[in-house]
C-alpha positions as CSV (number, residue, x, y, z in Angstrom):
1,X,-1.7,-132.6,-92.0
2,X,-0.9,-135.1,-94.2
3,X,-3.0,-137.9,-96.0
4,X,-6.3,-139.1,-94.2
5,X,-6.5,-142.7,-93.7
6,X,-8.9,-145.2,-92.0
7,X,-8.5,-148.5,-90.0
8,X,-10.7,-150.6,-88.3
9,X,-10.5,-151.2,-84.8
10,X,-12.3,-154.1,-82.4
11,X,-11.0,-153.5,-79.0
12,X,-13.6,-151.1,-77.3
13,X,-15.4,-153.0,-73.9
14,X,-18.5,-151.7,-72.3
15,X,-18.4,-152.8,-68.3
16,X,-22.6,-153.6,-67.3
17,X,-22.8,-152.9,-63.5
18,X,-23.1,-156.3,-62.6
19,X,-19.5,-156.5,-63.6
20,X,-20.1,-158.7,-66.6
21,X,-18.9,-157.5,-70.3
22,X,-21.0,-156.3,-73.1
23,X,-19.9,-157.4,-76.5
24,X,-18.2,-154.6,-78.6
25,X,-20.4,-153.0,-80.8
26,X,-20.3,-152.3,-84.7
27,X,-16.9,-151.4,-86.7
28,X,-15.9,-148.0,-86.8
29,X,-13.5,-146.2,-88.8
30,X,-10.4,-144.3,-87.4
31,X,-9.4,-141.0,-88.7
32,X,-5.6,-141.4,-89.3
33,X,-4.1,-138.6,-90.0
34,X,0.0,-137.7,-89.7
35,X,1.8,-138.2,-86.9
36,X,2.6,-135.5,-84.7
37,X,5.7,-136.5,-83.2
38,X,8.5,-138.1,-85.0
39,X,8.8,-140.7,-81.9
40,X,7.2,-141.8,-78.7
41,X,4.4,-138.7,-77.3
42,X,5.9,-138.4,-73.3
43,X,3.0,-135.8,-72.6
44,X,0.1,-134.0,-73.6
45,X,-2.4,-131.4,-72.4
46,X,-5.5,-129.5,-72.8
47,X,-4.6,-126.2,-73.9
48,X,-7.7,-124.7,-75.2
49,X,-11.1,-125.9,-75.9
50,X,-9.7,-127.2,-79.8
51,X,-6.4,-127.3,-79.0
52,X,-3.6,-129.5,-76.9
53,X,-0.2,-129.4,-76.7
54,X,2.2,-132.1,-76.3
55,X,5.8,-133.5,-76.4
56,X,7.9,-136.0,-77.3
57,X,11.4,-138.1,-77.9
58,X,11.8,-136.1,-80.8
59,X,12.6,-132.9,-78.1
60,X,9.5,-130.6,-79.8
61,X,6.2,-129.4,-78.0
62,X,3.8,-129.4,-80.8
63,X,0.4,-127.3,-80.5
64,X,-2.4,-128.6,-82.0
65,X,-5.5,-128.7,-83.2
66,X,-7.1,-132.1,-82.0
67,X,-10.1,-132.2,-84.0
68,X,-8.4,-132.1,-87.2
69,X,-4.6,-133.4,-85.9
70,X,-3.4,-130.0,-88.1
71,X,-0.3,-129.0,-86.5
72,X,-0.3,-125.4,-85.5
73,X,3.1,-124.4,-83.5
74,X,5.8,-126.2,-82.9
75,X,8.8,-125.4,-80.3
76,X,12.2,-127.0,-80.5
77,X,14.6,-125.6,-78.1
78,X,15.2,-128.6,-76.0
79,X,18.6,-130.8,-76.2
80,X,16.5,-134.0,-74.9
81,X,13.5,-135.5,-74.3
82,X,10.7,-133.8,-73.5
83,X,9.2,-135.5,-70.6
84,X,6.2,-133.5,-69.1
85,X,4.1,-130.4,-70.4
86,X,1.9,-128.2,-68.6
87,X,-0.6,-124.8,-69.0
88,X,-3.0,-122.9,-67.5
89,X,-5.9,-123.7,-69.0
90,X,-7.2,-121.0,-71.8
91,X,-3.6,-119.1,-71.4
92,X,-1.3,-118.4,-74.4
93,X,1.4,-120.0,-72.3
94,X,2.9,-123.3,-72.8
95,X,5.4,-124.7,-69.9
96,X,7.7,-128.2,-70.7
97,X,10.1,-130.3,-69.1
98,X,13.0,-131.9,-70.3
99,X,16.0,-134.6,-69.8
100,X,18.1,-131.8,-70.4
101,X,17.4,-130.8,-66.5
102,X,15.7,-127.2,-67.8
103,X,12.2,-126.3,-68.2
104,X,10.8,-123.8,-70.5
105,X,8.1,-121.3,-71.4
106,X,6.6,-121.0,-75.2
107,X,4.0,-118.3,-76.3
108,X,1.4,-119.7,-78.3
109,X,1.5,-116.2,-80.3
110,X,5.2,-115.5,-79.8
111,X,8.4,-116.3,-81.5
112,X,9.4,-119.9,-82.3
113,X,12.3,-119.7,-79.3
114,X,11.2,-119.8,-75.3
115,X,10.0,-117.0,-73.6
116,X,11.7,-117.8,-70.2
117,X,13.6,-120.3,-69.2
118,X,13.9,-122.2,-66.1
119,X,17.3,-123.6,-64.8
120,X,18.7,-125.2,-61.5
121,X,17.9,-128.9,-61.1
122,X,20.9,-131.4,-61.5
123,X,18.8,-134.1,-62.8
124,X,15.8,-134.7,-65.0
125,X,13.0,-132.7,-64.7
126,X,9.9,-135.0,-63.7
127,X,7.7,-132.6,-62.2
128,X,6.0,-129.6,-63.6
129,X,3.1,-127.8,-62.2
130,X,1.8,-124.0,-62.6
131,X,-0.7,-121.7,-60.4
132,X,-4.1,-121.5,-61.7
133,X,-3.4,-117.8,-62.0
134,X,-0.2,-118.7,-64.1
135,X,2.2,-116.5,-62.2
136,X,4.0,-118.9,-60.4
137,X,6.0,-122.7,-61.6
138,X,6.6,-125.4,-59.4
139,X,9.0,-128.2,-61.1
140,X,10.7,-131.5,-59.5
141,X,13.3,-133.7,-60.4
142,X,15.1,-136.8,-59.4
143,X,17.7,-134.8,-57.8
144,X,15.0,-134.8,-54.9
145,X,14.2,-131.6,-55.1
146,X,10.8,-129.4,-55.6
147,X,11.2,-125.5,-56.7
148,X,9.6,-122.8,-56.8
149,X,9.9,-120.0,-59.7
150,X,8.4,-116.3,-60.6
151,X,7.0,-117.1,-64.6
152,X,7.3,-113.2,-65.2
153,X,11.4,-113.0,-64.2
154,X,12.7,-116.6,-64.5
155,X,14.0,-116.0,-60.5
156,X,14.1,-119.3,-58.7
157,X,11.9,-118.4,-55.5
158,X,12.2,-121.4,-53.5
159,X,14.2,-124.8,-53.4
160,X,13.0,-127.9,-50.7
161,X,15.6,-131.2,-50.8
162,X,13.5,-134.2,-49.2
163,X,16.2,-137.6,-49.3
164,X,15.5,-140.3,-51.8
165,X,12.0,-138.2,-53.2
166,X,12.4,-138.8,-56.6
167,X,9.5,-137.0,-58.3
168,X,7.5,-138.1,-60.8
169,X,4.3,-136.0,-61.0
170,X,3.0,-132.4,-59.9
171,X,-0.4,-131.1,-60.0
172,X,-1.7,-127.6,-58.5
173,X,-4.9,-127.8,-56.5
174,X,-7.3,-125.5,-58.0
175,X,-7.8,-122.1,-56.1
176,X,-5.5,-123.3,-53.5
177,X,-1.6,-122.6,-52.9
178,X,-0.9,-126.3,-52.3
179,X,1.0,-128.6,-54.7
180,X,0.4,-132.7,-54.7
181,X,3.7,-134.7,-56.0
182,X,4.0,-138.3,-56.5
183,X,7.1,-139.9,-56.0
184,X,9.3,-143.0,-56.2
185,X,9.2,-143.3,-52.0
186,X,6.2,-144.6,-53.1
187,X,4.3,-141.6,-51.0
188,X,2.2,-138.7,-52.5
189,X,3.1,-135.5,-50.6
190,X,1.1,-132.1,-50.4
191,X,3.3,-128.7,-50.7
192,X,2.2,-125.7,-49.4
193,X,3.5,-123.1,-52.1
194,X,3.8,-120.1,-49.9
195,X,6.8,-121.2,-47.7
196,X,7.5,-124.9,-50.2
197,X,7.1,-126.7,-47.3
198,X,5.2,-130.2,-47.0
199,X,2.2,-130.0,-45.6
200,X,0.8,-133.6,-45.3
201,X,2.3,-137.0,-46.4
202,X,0.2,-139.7,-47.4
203,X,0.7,-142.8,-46.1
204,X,3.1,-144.5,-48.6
205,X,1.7,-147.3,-51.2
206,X,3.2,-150.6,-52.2
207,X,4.6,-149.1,-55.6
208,X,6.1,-146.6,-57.1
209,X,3.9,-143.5,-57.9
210,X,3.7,-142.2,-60.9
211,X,1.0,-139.6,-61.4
212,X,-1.4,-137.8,-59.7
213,X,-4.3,-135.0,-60.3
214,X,-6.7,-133.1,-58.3
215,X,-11.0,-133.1,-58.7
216,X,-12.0,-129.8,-60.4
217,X,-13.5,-128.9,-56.9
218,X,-10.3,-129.2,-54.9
219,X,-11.6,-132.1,-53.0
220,X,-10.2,-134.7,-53.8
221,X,-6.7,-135.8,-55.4
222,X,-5.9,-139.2,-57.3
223,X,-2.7,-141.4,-57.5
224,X,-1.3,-144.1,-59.6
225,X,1.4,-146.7,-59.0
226,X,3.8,-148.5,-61.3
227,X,3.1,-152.4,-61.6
228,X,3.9,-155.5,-63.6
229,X,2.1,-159.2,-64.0
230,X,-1.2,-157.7,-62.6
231,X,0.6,-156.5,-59.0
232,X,0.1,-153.0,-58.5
233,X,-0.7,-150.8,-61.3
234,X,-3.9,-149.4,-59.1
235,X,-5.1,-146.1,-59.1
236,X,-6.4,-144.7,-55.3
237,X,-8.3,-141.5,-54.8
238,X,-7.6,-139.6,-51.4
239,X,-9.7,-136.8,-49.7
240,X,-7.5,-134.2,-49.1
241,X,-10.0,-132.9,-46.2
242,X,-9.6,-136.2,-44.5
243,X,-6.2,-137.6,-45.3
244,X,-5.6,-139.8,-42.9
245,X,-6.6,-143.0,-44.8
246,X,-7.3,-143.7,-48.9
247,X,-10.9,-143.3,-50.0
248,X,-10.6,-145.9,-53.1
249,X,-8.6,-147.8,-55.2
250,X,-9.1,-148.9,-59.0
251,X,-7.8,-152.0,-60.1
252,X,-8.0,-153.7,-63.3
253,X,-4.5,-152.7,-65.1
254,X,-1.7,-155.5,-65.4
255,X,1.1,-153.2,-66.3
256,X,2.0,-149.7,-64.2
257,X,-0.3,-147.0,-64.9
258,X,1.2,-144.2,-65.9
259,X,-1.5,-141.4,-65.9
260,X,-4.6,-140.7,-64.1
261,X,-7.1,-137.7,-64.2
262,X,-10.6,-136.9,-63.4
263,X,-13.7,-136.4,-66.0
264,X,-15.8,-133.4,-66.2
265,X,-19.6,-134.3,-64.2
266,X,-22.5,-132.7,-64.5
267,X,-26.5,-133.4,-64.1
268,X,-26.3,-136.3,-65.8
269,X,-22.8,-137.7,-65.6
270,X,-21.7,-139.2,-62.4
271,X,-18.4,-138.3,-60.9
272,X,-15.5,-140.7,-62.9
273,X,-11.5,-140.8,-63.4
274,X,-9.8,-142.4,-66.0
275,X,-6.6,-144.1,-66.0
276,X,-4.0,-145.3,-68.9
277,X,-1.5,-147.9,-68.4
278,X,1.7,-149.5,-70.0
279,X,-0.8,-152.9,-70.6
280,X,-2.1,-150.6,-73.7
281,X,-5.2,-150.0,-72.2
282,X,-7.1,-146.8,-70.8
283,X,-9.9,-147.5,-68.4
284,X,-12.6,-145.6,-66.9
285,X,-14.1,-145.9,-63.4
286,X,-17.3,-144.9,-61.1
287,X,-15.4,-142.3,-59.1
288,X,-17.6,-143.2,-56.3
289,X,-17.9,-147.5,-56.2
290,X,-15.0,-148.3,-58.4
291,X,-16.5,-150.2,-60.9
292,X,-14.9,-150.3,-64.1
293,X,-17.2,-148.6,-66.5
294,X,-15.8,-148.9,-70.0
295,X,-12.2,-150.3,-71.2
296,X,-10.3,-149.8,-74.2
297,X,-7.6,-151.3,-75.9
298,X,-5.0,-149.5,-78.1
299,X,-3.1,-152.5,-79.6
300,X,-0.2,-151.6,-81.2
301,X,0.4,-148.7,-79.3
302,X,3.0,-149.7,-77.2
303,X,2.7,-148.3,-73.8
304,X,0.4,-145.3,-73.3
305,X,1.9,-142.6,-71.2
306,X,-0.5,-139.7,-70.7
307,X,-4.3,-138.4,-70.6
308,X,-5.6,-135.4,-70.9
309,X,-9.3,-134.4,-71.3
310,X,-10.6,-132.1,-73.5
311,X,-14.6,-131.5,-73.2
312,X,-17.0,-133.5,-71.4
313,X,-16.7,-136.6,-74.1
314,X,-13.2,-136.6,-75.1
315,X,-10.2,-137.5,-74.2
316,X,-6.7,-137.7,-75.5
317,X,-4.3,-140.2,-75.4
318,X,-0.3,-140.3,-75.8
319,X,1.4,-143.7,-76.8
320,X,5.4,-144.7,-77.1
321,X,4.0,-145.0,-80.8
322,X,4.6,-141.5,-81.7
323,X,0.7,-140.5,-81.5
324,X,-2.0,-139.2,-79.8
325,X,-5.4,-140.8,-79.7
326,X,-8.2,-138.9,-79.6
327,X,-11.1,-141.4,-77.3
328,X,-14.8,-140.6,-77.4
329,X,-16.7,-141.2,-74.1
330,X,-20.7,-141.8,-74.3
331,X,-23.0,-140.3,-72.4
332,X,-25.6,-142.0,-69.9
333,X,-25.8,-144.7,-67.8
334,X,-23.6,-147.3,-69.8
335,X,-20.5,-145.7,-70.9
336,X,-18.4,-146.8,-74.0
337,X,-15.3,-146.1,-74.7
338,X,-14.2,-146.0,-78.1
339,X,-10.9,-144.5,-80.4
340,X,-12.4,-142.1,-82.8
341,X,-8.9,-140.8,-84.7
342,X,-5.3,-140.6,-83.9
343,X,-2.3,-137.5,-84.9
C-alpha cells in the first residue's frame, strides 16, 4: 500500500547480563510503507500467522497483512474510537471495542458491516476478552461492570457490578474458564466465567493497572501499571497457582506502561515478556531474573499503546502516531531488539 520508503533509525540497545549496554550496532533501513490508520493505532492483534488486525482514532479495524503492511479488510461501523481488539487466534472472527459503549463482531470473509453486535454497557468499553474456543465474550467498562455474552446470538449471559472497578484490560486464560482484568483500583482480579464471579483478587499495586496477559501454559499471568517521572510504570508477573504474593516485577520504563505480553520459548529461547510504555520505548525482559534484555526506542512515535506478537521473532507495535511497528527480536543468548518496518 502506497509508496515504499526508507529511514534510518539509531535507537536499538542490547542489555549484556552484567547490566551494562552494548553499543547499537550498524544502520539499518526501515521499510515505510502507508499508514494504516488515519490517526493514533489504540490496538492491535495477531490474527493469523501473516496477518493482524488492529484499530484506531479513526473508528476502523483494519486487517492486515504485516509483512507487506498491504491492507486487506477494513470495518467501519463504529461512531468512536476504537479502543481494544481481540480474536481467537487462527479464527475468521474479529471482536472490537469502542467509546461508543458497543462492541462488535467482523468476519474476516463476510460483509463489510458486523456480524453481531454487542450492547449494554453505559460507559466505554475497556475490556474485551474471548474463550479460546470462540463461543463465548467477556467485555468491561468503566461503568464497573464485567459481562458475559453468547458470540452465536448476541444474548448478554451474565453481568457482575464490583464499586469503583474501572476496567482496563481482559485476557482469557488458555484452556481454562477464568478471566484476569486489570483495573483502575489498582488490583488485578481473576473471574471465573461459568457463574462471572471473582475468584481471586490480587493484592492491589501502587498504580493504576493497565494491561495484563496470561503465559501460553496458563501458569502464570502479567500486569502493568500506569506511571510518570520514573514512579511506577513496572510490569509484575504473578503465579496464578500461588497467588498470594507477586513473583516479579520489571522496572526500567519512566512513563506508564501501557501493554505487556509474553514471548513464544522454546529449546533455545528462555522464557521472556515484553513491555511498551508511553516513554516511547518497548522493552524486553528475562521472564525468570528480570533483567532487561534488549531496549528499543521509537522516537517520534508518541506514546506506544499496544503489543502483539506474531512468530517467535516478531513483534508488533501500535503508537499515538497512526502506525504500527513491526520489531524483530534475535535469537540466542544476547537479544537485540531492533524496528525492521512500520504500516
Amino acid at each position: 500500500m502506497g509508496k515504499l520508503q526508507s529511514k534510518i533509525s539509531f535507537h536499538t540497545s542490547k542489555y549484556r547480563a552484567d547490566g551494562s549496554v552494548e553499543e547499537p550496532g550498524p544502520i539499518r533501513a526501515i521499510r515505510q510503507h502507508s499508514p494504516v490508520h488515519t490517526d493514533a493505532v489504540t490496538a492491535v492483534a495477531a490474527l493469523q500467522p501473516d496477518l493482524c488486525v488492529s484499530g484506531g482514532r479513526d473508528k476502523s479495524v483494519a486487517v492486515c497483512s504485516w509483512r507487506s503492511g498491504a491492507v486487506l479488510r477494513r470495518f467501519v461501523g463504529h461512531e468512536r474510537e476504537v479502543t481494544k481488539i481481540t480474536c481467537a487466534l487462527d479464527s475468521n472472527r474479529v471482536f472490537s471495542a469502542s467509546r461508543d459503549k458497543t462492541v462488535m463482531m467482523w468476519e474476516l470473509h463476510g460483509t463489510s458491516g458486523p456480524s453481531q453486535l454487542f450492547t449494554g454497557h453505559d460507559l466505554v468499553v475497556t475490556g474485551l476478552a474471548v474463550s479460546p474456543d470462540a463461543s463465548q465474550l467477556c467485555t468491561g467498562s468503566r461503568d464497573n461492570t464485567v459481562c458475559k455474552w453468547d458470540v452465536e446470538t448476541g444474548e448478554r449471559l451474565g453481568r457482575a457490578a464490583i464499586s469503583r472497578n474501572l476496567v482496563t484490560h481482559l485476557c482469557w486464560v488458555p484452556g481454562e474458564p477464568y478471566v484476569i482484568q486489570t483495573s483502575e483500583d489498582k488490583t488485578v482480579r481473576v473471574w471465573d466465567s461459568r457463574e462471572l464471579r471473582v475468584a481471586h483478587t490480587f493484592p492491589a499495586k501502587r498504580h493504576i493497572q493497565t494491561c495484563c496477559d496470561v503465559s501460553p501454559d496458563g501458569r502464570f499471568c502479567l500486569s502493568s501499571s500506569s506511571g510518570s517521572t520514573g514512579e511506577g510504570g513496572e510490569a509484575t508477573l504473578w503465579d496464578l497457582r500461588q497467588t498470594r504474593h507477586q513473583v516479579r516485577e520489571y522496572r526500567g520504563h519512566f512513563q506508564t506502561t501501557t501493554s505487556c505480553i509474553f514471548l513464544p520459548w522454546g529449546p533455545v529461547l528462555a522464557p521472556s515478556i515484553a513491555t511498551s510504555s508511553s516513554d516511547s520505548t518497548v522493552k524486553v525482559w528475562d521472564q525468570g531474573t528480570g533483567a532487561c534484555l534488549a531496549s528499543l526506542c521509537l522516537e517520534g512515535s508518541g506514546p506506544l499503546t499496544s503489543l502483539a506478537v506474531c512468530d517467535s521473532t516478531t513483534l508488533l507495535c501500535a503508537s499515538f502516531n497512526s502506525r504500527i511497528h513491526v520489531l524483530q527480536l534475535s535469537e540466542g543468548a544476547e537479544r537485540a531488539l531492533e524496528e525492521v518496518a512500520a504500516f
